[in-house]
C-alpha positions in Angstrom: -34.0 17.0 -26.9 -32.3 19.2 -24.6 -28.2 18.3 -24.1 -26.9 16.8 -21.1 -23.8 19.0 -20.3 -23.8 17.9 -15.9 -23.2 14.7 -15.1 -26.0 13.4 -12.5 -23.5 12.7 -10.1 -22.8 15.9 -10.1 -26.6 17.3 -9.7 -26.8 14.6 -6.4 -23.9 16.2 -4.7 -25.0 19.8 -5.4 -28.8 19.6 -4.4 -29.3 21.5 -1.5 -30.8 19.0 0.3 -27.7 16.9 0.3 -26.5 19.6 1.4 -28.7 20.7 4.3 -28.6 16.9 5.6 -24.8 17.3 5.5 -24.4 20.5 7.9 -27.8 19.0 10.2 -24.9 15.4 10.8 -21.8 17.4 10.9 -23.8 19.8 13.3 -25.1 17.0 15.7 -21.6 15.2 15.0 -20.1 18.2 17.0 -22.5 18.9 19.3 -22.7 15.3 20.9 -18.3 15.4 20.9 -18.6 18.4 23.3 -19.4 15.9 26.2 -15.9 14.1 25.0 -13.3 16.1 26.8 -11.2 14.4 28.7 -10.8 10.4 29.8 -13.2 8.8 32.2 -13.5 5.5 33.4 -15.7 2.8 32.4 -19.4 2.7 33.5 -19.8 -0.3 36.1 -23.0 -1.1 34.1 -21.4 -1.8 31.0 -18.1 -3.7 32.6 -19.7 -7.3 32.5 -21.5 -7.4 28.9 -18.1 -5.7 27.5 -15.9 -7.8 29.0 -17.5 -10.7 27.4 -18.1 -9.5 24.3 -14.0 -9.2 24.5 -13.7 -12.9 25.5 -16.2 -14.0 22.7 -14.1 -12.1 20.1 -10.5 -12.9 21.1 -12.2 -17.0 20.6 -13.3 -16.2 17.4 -10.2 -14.3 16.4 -8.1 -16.9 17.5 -6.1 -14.8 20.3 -7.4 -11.6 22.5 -6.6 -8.3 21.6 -3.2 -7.0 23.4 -5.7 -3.7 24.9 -9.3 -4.5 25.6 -10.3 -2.0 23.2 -13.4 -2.3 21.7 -14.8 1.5 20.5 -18.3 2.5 20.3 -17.7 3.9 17.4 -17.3 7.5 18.4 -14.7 10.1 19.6 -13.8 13.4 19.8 -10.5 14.1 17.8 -7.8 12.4 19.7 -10.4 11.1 22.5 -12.3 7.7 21.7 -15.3 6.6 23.6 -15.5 2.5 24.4 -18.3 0.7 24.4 -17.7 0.4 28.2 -18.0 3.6 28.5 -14.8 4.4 29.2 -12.8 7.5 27.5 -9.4 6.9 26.4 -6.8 9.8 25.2 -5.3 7.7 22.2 -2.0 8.5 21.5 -1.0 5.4 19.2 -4.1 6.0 17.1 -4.2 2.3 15.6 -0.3 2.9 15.2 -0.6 5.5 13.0 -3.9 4.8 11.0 -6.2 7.6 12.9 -3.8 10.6 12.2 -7.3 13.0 12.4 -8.3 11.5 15.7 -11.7 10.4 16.3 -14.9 11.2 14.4 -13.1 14.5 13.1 -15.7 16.5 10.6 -13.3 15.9 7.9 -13.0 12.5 7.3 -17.3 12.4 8.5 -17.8 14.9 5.5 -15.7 12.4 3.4 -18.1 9.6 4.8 -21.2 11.4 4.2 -20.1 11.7 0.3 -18.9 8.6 0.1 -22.4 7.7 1.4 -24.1 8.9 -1.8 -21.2 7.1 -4.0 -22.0 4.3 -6.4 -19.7 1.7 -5.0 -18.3 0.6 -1.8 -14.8 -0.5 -2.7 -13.0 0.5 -6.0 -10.7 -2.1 -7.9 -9.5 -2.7 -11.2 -12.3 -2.6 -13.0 -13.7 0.6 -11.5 -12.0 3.3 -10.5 -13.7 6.9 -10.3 -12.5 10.3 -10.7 -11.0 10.5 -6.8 -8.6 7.7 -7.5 -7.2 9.7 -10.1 -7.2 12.9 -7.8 -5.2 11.3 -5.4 -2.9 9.3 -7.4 -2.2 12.7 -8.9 -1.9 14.8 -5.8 0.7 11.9 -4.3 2.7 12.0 -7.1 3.2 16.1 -7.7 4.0 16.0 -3.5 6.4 13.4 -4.2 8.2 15.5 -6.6 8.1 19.3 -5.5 11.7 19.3 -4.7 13.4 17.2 -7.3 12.2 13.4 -7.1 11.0 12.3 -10.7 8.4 9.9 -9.5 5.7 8.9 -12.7 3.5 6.3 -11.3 1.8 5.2 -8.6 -0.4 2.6 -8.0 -2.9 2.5 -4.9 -3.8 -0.4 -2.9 -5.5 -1.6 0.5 -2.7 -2.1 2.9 0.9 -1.6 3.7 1.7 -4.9 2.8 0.6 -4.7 -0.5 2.3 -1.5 -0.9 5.5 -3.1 -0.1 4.8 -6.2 -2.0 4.5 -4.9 -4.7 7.5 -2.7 -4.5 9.1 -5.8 -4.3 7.7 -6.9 -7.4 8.5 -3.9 -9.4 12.1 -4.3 -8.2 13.0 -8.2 -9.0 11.0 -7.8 -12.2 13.3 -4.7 -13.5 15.8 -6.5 -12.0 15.9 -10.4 -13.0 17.4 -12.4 -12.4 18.6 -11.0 -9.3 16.9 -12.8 -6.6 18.2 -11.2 -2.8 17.2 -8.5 -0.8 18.9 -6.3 1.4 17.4 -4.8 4.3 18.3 -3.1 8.0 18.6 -4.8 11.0 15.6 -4.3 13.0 13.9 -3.3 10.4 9.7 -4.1 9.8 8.3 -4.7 6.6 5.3 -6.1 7.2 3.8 -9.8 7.9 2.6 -11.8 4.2 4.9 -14.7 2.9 7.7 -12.3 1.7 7.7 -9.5 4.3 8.2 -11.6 6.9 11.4 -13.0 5.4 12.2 -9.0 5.0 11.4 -8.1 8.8 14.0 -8.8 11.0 12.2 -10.4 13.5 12.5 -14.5 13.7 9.1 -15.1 16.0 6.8 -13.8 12.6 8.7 -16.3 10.8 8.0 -19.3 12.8 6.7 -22.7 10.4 6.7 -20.3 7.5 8.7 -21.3 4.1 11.5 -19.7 3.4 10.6 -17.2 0.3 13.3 -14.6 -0.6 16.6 -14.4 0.4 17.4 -11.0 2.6 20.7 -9.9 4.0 20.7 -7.0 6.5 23.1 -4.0 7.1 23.3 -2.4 10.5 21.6 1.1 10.9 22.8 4.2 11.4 24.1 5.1 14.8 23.6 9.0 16.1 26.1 8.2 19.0 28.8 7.2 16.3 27.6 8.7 12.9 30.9 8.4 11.1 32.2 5.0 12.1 28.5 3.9 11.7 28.6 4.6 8.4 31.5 3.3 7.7 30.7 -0.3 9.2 27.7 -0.5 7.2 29.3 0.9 3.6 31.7 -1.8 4.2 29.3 -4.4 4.9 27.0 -3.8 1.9 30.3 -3.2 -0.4 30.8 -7.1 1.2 27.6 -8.6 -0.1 27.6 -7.1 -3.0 31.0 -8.4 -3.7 29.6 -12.2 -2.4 27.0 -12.1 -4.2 27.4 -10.1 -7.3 24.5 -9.3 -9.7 21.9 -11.1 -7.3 20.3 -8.3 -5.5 17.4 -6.8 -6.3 16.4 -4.5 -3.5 17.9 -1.9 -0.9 15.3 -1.8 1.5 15.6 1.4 3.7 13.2 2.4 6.8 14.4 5.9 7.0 13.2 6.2 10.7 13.0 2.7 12.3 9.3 2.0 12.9 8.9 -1.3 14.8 12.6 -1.0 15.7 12.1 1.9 17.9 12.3 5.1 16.4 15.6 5.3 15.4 16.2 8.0 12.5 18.6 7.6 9.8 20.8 10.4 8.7 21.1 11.7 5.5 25.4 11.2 4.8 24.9 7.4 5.9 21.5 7.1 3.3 23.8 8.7 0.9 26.8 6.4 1.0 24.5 3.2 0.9 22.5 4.6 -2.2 26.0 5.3 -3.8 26.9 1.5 -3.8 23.5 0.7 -4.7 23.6 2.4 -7.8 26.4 1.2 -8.8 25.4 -2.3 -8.7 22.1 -1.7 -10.2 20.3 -2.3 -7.4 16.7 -0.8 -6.8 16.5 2.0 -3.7 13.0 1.6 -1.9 11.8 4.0 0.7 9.3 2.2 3.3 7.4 5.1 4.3 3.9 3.5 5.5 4.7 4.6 9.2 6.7 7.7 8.4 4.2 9.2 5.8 3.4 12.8 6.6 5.0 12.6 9.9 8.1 14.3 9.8 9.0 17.9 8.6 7.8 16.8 4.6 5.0 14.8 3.5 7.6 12.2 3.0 10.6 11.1 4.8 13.2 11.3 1.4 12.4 14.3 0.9 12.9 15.2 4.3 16.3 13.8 4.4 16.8 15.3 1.0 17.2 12.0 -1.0 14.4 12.7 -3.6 17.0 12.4 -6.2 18.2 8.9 -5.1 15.0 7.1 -4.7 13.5 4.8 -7.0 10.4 3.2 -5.0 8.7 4.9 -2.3 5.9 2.9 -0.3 3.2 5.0 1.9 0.3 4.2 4.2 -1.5 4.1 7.4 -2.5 7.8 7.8 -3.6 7.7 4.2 -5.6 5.4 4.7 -5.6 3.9 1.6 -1.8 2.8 0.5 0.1 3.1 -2.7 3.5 2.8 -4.6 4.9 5.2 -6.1 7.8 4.2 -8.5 9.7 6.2 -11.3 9.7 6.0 -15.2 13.2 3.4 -15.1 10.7 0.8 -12.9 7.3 0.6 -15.0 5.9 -2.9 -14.9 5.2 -5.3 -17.7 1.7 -5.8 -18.2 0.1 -8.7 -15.5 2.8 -7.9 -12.6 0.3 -6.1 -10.4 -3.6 -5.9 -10.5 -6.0 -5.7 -8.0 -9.3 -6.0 -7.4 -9.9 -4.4 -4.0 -7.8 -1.0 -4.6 -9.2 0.6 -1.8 -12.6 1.5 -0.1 -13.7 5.0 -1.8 -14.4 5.7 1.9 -10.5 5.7 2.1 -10.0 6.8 -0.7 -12.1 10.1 -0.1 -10.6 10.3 3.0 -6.7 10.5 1.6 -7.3 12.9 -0.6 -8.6 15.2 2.3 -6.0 14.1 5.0 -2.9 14.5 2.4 -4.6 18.0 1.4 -5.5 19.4 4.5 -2.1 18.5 6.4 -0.7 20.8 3.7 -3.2 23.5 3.8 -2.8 23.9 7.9 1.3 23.8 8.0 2.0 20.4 9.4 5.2 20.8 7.1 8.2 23.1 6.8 11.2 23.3 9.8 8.8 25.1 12.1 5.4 23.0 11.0 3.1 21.9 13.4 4.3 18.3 12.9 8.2 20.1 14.1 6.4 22.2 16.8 3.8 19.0 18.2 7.1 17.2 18.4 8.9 19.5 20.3 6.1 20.0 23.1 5.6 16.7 23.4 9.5 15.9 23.9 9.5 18.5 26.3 6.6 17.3 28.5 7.9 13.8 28.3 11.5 14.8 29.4 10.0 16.8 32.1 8.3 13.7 33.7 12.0 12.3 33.4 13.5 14.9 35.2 11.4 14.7 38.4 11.2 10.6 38.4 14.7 10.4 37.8 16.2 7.0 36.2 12.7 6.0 34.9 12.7 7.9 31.5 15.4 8.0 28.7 15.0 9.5 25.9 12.6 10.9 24.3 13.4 9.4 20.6 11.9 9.6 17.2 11.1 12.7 15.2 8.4 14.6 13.7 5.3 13.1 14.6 6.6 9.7 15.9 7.5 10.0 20.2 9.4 7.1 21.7 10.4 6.9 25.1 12.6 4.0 27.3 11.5 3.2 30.5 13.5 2.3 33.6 15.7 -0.6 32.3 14.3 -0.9 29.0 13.7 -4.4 29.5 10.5 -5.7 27.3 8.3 -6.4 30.4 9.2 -2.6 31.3 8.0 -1.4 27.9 4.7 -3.7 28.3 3.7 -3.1 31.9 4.2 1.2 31.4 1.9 0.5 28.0 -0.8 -1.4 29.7 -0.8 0.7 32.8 -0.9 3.7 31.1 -4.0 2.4 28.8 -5.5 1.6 32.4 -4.8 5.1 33.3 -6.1 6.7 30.1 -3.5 6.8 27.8 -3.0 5.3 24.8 0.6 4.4 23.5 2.3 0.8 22.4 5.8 -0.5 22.3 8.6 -0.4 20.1 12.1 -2.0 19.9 13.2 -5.0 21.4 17.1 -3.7 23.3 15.9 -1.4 24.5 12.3 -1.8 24.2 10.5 1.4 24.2 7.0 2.6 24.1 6.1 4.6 21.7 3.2 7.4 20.2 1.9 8.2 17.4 -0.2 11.4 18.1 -3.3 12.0 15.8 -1.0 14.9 13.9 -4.6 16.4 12.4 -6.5 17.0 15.5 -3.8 17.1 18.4 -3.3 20.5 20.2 -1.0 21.1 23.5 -3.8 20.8 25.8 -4.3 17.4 24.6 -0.3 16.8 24.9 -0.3 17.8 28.6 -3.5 15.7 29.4 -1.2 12.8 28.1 2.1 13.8 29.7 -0.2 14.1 33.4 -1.1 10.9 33.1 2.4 9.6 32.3 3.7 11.8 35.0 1.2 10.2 37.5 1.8 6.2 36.2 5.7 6.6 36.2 5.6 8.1 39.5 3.4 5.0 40.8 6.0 2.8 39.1 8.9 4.0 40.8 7.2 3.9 44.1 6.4 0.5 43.6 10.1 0.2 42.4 12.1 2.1 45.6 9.5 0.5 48.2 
């Protein structure tokens, strides 16, 4: 008897005519996106049957979506066909989740193999060999310029990423019992994360869980005094309540709060306090993961020697925590079942690889470059409505821009006129309340950029007509 020395996994993804079906989809993939171009409006003979389809859903969901946006499954980079027919240009790109667009030939490839995979979802009892890949690659990106990150541990959601970062922290920590977070800040929306997120409405006829205390962030119109408010205030706290916190909680760029970056002097003098009390420094990265000039926002703000958690998500599709050697968990702490489809896994590893390979990162990356050009268009648009646009805000691959007054219903009517128009975006902030974008960093080119800042140009100019009439 001969000796196995392949594995027949291995023979499956190299016969030929796995491979021949691959190129035949990828090929027709392509071919059927060339009629995707630009947005189009919705065909008159889809209108009634979509529409109700919307209604029925928004019943059984227990509230309507906030866009009728219901895909048919099929797009063309940042362009996503709905099953009305309609062709939107999605800037927001599920805030952040779609980073490669719309049926882009990487992450179909990664379907196609994940296709031919044993398993659908991948959990504690079964993990394969690209769980391990990516938990690897994560970790050595986390620490090519200093950080000393050992672990990390992969999971489904955002959420769970920051819950258990939470976990990690009050269990090295016990029995210190508080939290302290950023104004403004978002966390995310289970039990615990919504006592974290500064915003009272998620809270509503919830128990209270954790306590949190909040710090004001960083101002760029008065760094130094900024700063020095919110040393003072955290040397306060820590002072009240001595030995009882477990957690700095840091948004490096305000997600949710309306893309406000930090800065890193004011990150700095926080984390000094922190350590000195003992208290555990996470990074909430799941919005700002590979979207700013490094694949993650410490390093970016060079602070990959003062972090102790970092959480990541949404363009990775699947989640994780990464955590160093000082923070290991005690057996039980965290397990789970449902790690993450190996659909989403397959697809990280090629996302997180391929933004590296094509120079989304460095000072002058594409993520830098997209940034600029967008800004540019956007300010442009400003300039010839003038007193409609301030701003633009945010950095890297995160756009933010307030309209007219800034007022909420401002930020809500430019979203939801713009989405009629074409253009996808959603809002941000709450004074001012912005509307923001979250450009699919994988796919996007400057073309794209200027389809989206035309049809800006031409909604905020029928707003301020409407405005000065």
């Amino acid at each position: 008897m001969t000796k196995q020395t392949q594995l027949l996994a291995d023979k499956l993804k190299q016969d030929p005519r796995l491979a021949e079906a691959k190129r035949l989809i990828l090929e027709t993939v392509a071919e059927h996106q060339e009629t995707i171009q630009s947005v189009r409006p919705a065909n008159p003979d889809l209108v009634q049957s979509y529409e109700e389809m919307l209604e029925k859903f928004g019943t059984l969901r227990n509230g309507t979506l906030f866009f009728p946006y219901l895909s048919s499954g099929f797009g063309n980079g940042p362009f996503v066909e709905l099953a009305d027919g309609s062709v939107k240009l999605d800037m927001i790109t599920g805030i952040g989740v779609h980073g490669y667009g719309h049926s882009h030939p990487l992450l179909v490839e990664a379907a196609i193999d994940t296709a031919v995979s044993d398993t659908v979802m991948q959990g504690n009892l079964q993990q394969n060999p690209e769980s391990y890949r990516l938990t690897d690659l994560l970790v050595k990106t986390a620490n090519e310029s200093g950080a000393d990150f050992k672990h990390c541990f992969l999971t489904t959601s955002g959420a769970m990423a920051n819950e258990n970062s939470l976990k990690i922290a009050f269990q090295k920590n016990h029995p210190a019992n508080r939290v302290i977070a950023f104004s403004h800040c978002f966390a995310g929306r289970t039990l615990a994360l919504a006592q974290v997120t500064d915003k009272a409405a998620y809270r509503v006829g919830l128990p209270d869980t954790i306590a949190v205390d909040y710090l004001p962030f960083f101002d760029h119109k008065d760094p130094q005094r900024s700063t020095e408010v919110a040393v003072n205030h955290l040397k306060y706290l820590v002072k009240r309540h001595p030995g009882k916190y477990a957690a700095l909680w840091m948004e490096l760029i305000q997600g949710e709060g309306g893309y406000y970056p930090g800065d890193k002097a004011f990150f700095e003098a926080l984390i000094t306090v922190a350590k000195e009390n003992n208290i555990c420094v996470i990074a909430d990265e799941v919005q700002t993961f590979c979207r700013t000039t490094r694949p993650y926002a410490f390093q970016h703000f060079e602070l990959d020697k003062l972090v102790d958690v970092v959480t990541i998500g949404k363009i990775s599709q699947v989640c994780a925590t990464l955590f160093t050697d000082e923070y290991k968990f005690k057996p039980g702490l965290i397990s789970q079942t449902f790690t993450g489809s190996t659909m989403a896994i397959n697809a990280a590893n090629a996302i997180v690889g391929d933004l590296i390979e094509q120079g989304n990162f460095g000072p002058n990356g594409r993520n830098q470059q997209l940034h600029d050009y967008f800004v540019a268009g956007i300010k442009a648009v400003g300039q010839k409505y003038p007193g409609t646009i301030a701003g633009p805000h945010g950095m890297g691959g995160m756009v933010a821009l307030t309209p007219f007054d800034g007022k909420p219903e401002d930020s809500k009517e430019l979203a939801c006129r713009l989405f009629d128009a074409g253009l996808m975006s959603f809002m941000a902030g709450g004074s001012p309340a912005r509307v923001r974008f979250l450009m699919p960093i994988g796919c996007v080119t400057n073309d794209h950029l200027d389809q989206a800042c035309q049809i800006l140009e031409r909604v905020i100019g029928e707003m301020a007509a409407e405005r000065n009439a």
